[in-house]
N, C-alpha and C positions, 0 to 999 in steps of 0.2 A: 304207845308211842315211844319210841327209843331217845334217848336225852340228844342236847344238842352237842358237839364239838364244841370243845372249849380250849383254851390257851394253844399248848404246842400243838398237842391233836388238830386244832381246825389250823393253823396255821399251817401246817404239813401238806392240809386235802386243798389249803386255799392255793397255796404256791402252786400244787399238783395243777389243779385246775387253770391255772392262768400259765403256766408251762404249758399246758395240753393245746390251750385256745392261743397262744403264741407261738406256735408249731405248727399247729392248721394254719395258722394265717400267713405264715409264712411259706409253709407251703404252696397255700395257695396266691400267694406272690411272685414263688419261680416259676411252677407250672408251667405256665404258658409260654415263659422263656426254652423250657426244657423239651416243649414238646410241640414246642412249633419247626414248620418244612425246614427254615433257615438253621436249627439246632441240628435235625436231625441230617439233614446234608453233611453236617460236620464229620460224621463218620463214627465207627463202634467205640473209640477211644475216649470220645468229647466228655463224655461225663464221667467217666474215670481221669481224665486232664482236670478238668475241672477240680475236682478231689483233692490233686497234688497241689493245685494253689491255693488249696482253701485250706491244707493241712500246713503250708507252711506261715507261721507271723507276719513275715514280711511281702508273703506271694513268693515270684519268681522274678529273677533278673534278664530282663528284656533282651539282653544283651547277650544272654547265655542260655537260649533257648535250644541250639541247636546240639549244646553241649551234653547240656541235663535232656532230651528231648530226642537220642538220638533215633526211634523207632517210630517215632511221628511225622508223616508225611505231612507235607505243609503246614506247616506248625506253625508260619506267621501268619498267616491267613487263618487258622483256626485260631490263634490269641486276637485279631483283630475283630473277628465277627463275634467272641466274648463281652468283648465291648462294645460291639453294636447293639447286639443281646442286652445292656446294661447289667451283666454277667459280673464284671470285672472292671477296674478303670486300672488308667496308670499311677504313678505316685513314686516319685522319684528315682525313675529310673526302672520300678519294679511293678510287672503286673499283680496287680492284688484284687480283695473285692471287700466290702461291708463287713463285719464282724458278725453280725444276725448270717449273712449267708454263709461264713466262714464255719460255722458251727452247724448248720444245718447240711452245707454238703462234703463236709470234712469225715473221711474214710473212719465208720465206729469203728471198725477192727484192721489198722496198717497193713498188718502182716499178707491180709489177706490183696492185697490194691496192688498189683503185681507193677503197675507205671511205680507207684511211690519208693518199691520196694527196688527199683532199678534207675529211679532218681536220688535212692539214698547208696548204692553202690558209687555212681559217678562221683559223688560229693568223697566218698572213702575213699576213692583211688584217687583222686586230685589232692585228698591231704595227706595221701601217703609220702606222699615226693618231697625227700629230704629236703631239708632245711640249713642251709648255710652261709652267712653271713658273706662268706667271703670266695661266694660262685657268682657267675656273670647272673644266673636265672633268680638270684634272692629277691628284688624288687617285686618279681612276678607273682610270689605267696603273697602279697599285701592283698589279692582278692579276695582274703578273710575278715578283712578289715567292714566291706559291706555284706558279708553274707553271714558275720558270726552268731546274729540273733536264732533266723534261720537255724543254723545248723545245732546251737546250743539246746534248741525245741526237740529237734531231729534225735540228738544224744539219749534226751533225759527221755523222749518215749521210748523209745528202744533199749536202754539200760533197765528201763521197770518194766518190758513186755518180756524182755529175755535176759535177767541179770548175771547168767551163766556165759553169755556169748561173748567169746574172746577179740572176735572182728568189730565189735561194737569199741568194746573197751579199749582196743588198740586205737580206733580210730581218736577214744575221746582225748585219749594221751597227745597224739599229733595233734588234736585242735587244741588243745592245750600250749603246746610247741607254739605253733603260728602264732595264737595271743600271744604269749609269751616276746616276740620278736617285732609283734607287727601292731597291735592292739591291747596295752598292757590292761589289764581288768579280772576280775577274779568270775569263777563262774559258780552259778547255782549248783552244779553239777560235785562241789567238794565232800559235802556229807555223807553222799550216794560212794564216791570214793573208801572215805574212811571205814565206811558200815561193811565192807564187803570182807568175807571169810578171809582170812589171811592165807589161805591154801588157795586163794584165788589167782590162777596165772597171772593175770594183769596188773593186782594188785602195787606191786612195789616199784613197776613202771610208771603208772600213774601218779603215785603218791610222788614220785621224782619227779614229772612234769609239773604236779601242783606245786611243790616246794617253789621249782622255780618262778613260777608263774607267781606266786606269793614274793621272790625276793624281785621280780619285777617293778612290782608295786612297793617298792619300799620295807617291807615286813620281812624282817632278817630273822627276828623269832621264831615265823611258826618256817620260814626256809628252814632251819634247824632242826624243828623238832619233825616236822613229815622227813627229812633228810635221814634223821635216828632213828625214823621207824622202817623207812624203805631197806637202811642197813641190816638193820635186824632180820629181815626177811630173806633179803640177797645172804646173808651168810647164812642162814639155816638152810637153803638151797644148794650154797657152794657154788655159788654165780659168782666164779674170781672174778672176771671182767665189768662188771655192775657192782661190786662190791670197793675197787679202788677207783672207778668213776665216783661213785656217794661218798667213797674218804676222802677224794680231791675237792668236792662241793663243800664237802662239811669243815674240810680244812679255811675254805674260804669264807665258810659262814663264818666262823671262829674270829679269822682275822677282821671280820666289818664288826664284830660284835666284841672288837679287843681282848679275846682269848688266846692271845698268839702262845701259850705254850700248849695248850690243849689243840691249837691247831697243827703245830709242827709236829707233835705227835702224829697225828691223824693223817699227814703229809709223806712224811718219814715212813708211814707204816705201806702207805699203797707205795710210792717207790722202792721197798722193797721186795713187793710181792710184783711189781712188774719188771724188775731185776732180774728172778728169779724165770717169769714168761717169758722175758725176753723183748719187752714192747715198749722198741726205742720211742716213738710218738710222744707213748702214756707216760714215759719216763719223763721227757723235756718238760710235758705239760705240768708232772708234779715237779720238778725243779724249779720253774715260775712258779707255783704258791707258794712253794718252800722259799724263796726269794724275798719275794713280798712280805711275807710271815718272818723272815729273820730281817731282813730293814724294817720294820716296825717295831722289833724288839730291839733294834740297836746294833744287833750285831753285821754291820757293814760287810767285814770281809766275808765273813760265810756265804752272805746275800751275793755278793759279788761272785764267788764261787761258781754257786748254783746256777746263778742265771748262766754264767758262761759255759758250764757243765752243758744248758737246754742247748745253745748255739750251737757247739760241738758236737751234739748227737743227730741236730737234727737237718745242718745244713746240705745233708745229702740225701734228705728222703723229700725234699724239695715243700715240705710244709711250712712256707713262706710268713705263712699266717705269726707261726709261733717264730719262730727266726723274728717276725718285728715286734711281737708278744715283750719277747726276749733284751732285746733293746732298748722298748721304753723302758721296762722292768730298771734294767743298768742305768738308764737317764736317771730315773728316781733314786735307786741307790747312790750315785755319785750328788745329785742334789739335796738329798740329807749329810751326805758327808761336807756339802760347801765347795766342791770341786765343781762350779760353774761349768766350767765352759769343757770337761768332760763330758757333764750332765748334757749339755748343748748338741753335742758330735752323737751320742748315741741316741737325742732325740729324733733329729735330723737324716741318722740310719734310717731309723724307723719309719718316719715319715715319706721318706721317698720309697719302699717298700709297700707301705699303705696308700699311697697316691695313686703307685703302680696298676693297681686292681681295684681303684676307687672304695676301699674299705673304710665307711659308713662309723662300724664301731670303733676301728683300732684309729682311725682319724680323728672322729671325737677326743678320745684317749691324749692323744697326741699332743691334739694345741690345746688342752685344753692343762694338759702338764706344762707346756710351753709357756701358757699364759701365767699359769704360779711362780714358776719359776721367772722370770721378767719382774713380777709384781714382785717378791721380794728383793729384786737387785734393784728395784726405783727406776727399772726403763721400761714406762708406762705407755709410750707409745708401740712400744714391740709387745707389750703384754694386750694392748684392747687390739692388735692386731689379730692374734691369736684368737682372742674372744669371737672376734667377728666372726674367723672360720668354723671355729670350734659350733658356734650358733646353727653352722651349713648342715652341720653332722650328729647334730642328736639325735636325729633318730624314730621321733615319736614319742623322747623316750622325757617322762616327767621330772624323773631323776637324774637325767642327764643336763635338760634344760635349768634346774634347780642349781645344780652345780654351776653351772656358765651363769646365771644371775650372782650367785655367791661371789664365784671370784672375781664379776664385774664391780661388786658392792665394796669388795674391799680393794681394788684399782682407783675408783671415788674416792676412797674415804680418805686416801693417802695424799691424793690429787686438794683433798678438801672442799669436796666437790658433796656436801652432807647430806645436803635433800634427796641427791639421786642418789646418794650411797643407802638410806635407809629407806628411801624406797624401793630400791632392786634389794636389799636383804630382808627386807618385810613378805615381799611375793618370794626372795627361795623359800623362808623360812615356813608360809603357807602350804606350799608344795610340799617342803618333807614333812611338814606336820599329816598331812592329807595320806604322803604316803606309810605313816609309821616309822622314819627314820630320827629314829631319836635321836643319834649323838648326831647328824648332820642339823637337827633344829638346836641344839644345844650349844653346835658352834658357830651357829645364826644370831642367836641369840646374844652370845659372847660380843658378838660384833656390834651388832646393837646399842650394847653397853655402853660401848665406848666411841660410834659414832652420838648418843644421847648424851656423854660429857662432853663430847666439842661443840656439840649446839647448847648446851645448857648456858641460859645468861650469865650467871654465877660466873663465868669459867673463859678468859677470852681465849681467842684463835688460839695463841700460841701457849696455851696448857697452864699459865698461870693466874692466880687470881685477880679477880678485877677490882681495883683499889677503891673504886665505886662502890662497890656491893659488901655489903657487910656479910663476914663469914659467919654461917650458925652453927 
């Protein structure tokens, strides 16, 4: 007689067997669904349909049937009899079905499920389509916002069935994009990035879309260092055009992370190399960081320069965007310098430029410059104006909403209005903590300080000691 199983060995045959008998039984569950008149009416496709909603997390979007669906004749009436079948239910919008069946009629080999493999085309062409903040169609990409589970599943099997294939990879970059603008969140999908050959086409595009997706969320770090390695790739190739896109990012990282000479470098360096292209655009756009990166080091008039250098080149090639880029840029330089009501006219540029075309980001941008600028002159009624609109215009975006609590926090605090003041800088302070933005929690915190000395008993309203309390 042969010994009995013991530890891992029987634990292996036991699982074995209770997988086995929970596969039959589950089979023997849909069966009858699968193979009764009403199933098979459905026609050759139905259980290959099937497949595709069992392959996707979420199901599919009830809504977008005809979209994803388009070689399925009557496709509502086949999702409806799914669910007479007890096949399928709804669930927020999305037909889906049990997780036990999910697994049992989910296609073993993708590749082979020709519906799936032409439901994940639909999905690649719809995230192909440019992404611009400041075109009538950008609201419309927010359809990523419910399908990005979905599609994040869609990626990572198809990146490990075929980690060579460039149409996979290009797509993972665009959904990347769309988080990026529309659902800021980091994806499983970044290691599967890093690991891949460095001779891999996709590679350094990707790494670029991650960066940003990473300074989305607050994380100016690793924006940097994926930023330093996409460069290194783009110049080994001699990608001029992808090489001073990455030194205009990396310029900016520099400047959030207080490296403004290491950024001006890095500024200076693509402005020359698009000097030399000839690509007036690329040019303005590096003149704004270069801008930005010399008012934060102080040096105004250069700042000043530049920015007006980007207006001159570019108010003929009719890129609107940067013309009001350009503007706030000079707002901000004139309001470091203490020239109000300069800083005021070319906010005010701005603004009616971005109003124009209802621009989302550069409007946020706007009053929300608008709103600091007030809060330090003491005219607190034009600065919580500001705030209010500024609030219209963030965007989705955590970091942006962070900001508009901060400079609500200190409009209160001046007002001496304490409790609300540290409570609105308690929740920014949360938020960039969450996001990684360290010096923006540092100068939360700063704030903090010192609305905690005007509430302190110790200390009355008006900052001197209270004759009452004895000093320790």
């Amino acid at each position: 007689m042969g010994r009995k199983p013991v530890g891992r060995e029987w634990e292996r045959r036991r699982t074995g067997v209770l997988q086995t008998d929970h596969n039959a039984s589950l089979a023997a569950t849909i069966e009858p669904s699968l193979t009764s008149p009403l199933f098979r009416r459905l026609g050759p496709d139905a259980r290959e349909l099937l497949g595709v909603i069992a392959f996707f997390p979420q199901g599919v979007d009830e809504d977008k049937l005809e979209w994803l669906f388009p070689t399925i004749p009557n496709r509502t009436n086949v999702f409806e009899k799914f669910c007479t079948l007890s096949l399928t239910y709804r669930k927020n919008g999305f037909i889906t079905m049990l997780a036990p069946f999910r697994d049992s009629l989910s296609p073993k080999d993708p590749e082979l499920s020709l519906l799936l493999c032409t439901t994940k085309e639909q999905y690649f062409t719809r995230m192909s389509i440019s992404i611009n903040p400041n075109k009538p169609n950008f609201m419309e990409s927010q359809w990523i916002t419910s399908e990005d589970v979905n599609i994040e599943h869609l990626l990572d099997v198809f990146t490990t069935i075929d980690p060579n294939s460039e149409s996979v990879w290009r797509a993972c970059a665009y959904f990347m994009q769309h988080l990026t603008w529309h659902k800021k969140r980091l994806v499983t999908l970044g290691p599967k990035i890093e690991a891949l050959p460095d001779d891999h086409s996709s590679k350094p595009e990707c790494l670029f879309e991650l960066s940003r997706l990473f300074f989305s969320v607050g994380n100016r770090a690793e924006y940097k260092r994926l930023l330093t390695r996409a460069l290194k790739l783009e110049r080994e190739r001699g990608n001029v055009r992808q090489v001073t896109r990455i030194l205009r990012h990396l310029s900016d990282a520099n400047r959030l992370m207080g490296l403004s000479e290491e950024g001006v470098q890095q500024a200076r360096e693509a402005l020359e190399i698009l000097e030399r292209t000839g690509d007036v655009v690329g040019q303005a756009r590096c003149l704004i960081k270069l801008a930005l990166l010399l008012c934060d080091d102080q040096q105004f008039d250069a700042a000043e320069e530049a920015a007006s250098r980007a207006i001159g080149l570019i108010t003929e090639k009719g890129s609107q965007s940067l013309v009001c880029e350009s503007h706030r840029v000079l707002g901000n330089i004139h309001r470091s310098k203490g020239e109000t009501e300069k800083a005021i006219h070319q906010y005010e540029v701005a603004l009616e430029i971005a109003s124009s075309s209802n621009w989302h980001g550069g409007l946020f941008q706007i009053h929300h410059a608008l709103a600091r600028l007030f809060h330090d002159e003491g005219r607190f009624n034009d600065a919580q104006a500001h705030i209010e609109r500024a609030k219209i215009h963030t965007a989705n975006s955590a970091h942006n909403l962070g900001c508009v609590m901060e400079v609500q926090a200190k409009v209160w605090y001046k007002q001496h209005r304490l409790e609300e003041a540290r409570s609105e800088a308690l929740r920014a302070a949360d938020i960039y903590e969450k996001l990684g933005a360290t010096k923006d929690v540092e100068a939360c915190k700063a704030l903090l300080r010192d609305i905690q000395e005007e509430l302190d008993p110790t200390v009355t309203g008006s900052g001197q000691p209270d004759p009452n309390c004895e000093l320790l």
